[in-house]
VEXMIRO-71548 format. One record per residue (C-alpha): z, x, y. Coordinates in steps of 0.02 Angstrom, whole numbers, padded with zeros to 5 digits, always signed. Layout:
N
ZXY;...
//
This chain:
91
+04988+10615+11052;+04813+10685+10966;+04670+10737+11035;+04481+10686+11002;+04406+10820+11067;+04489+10836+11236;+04534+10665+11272;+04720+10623+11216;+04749+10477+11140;+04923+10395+11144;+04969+10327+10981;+05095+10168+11034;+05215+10167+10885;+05266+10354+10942;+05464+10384+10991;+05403+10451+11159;+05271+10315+11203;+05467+10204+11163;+05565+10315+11279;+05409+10316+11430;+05422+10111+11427;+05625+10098+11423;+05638+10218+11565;+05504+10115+11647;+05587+09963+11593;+05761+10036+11669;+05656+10109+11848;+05584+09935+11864;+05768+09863+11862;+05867+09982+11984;+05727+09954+12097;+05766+09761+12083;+05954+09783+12116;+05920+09924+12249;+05817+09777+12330;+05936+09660+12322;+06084+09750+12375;+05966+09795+12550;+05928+09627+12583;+06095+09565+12555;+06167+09688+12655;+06054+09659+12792;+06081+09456+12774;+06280+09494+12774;+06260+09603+12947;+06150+09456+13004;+06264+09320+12988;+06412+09438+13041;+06332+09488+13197;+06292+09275+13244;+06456+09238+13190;+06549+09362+13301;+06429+09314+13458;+06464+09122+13442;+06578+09016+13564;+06686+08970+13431;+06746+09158+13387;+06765+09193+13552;+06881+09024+13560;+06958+09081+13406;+06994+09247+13482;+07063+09179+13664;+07159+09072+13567;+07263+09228+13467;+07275+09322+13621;+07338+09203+13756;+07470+09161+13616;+07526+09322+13616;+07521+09370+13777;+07634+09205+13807;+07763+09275+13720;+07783+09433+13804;+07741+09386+13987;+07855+09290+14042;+08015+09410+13985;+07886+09559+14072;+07880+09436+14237;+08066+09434+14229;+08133+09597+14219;+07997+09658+14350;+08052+09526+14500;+08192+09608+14618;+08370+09493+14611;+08382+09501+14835;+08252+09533+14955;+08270+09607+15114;+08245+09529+15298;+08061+09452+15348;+07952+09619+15411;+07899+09579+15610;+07718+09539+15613;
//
């Protein structure tokens, strides 16, 4: 940098008028990815949050549950039903 009195003047082919513009250069491009990893994460949340609320994952869902709750009810059913009962209680 020189001065004309007391005005600077920045020569262009200086190293630090180089180093200025490449960490420009490298601020303008993190702020690109930083932009695109927001909006992606947002989209991803999106589209989880609609897929999670639809009929067909709650279908989807029913579906693994009943299956296995089929398995283990009906050995739970037996082992909780008594073998005699006793005479009819007067009404």
């Amino acid at each position: 940098m020189t001065y004309i009195g007391v005005i600077p003047i920045i020569v262009s082919n200086t190293n630090s008028f180089n180093i200025f513009k490449m960490l420009a250069r490298i601020s303008q491009i993190l702020s690109i990815v930083s932009f695109i990893l927001s909006a992606s994460t947002i989209g991803a949340g999106y589209f989880a949050y609609s897929y999670m609320t639809s009929p067909q994952f709650e279908a989807k869902m029913m579906e693994k549950v009943m299956k296995s709750v089929n398995k283990i009810l009906p050995n739970q059913i037996d082992k909780k039903l008594p073998k005699v009962t006793g005479p009819m209680l007067p009404l």
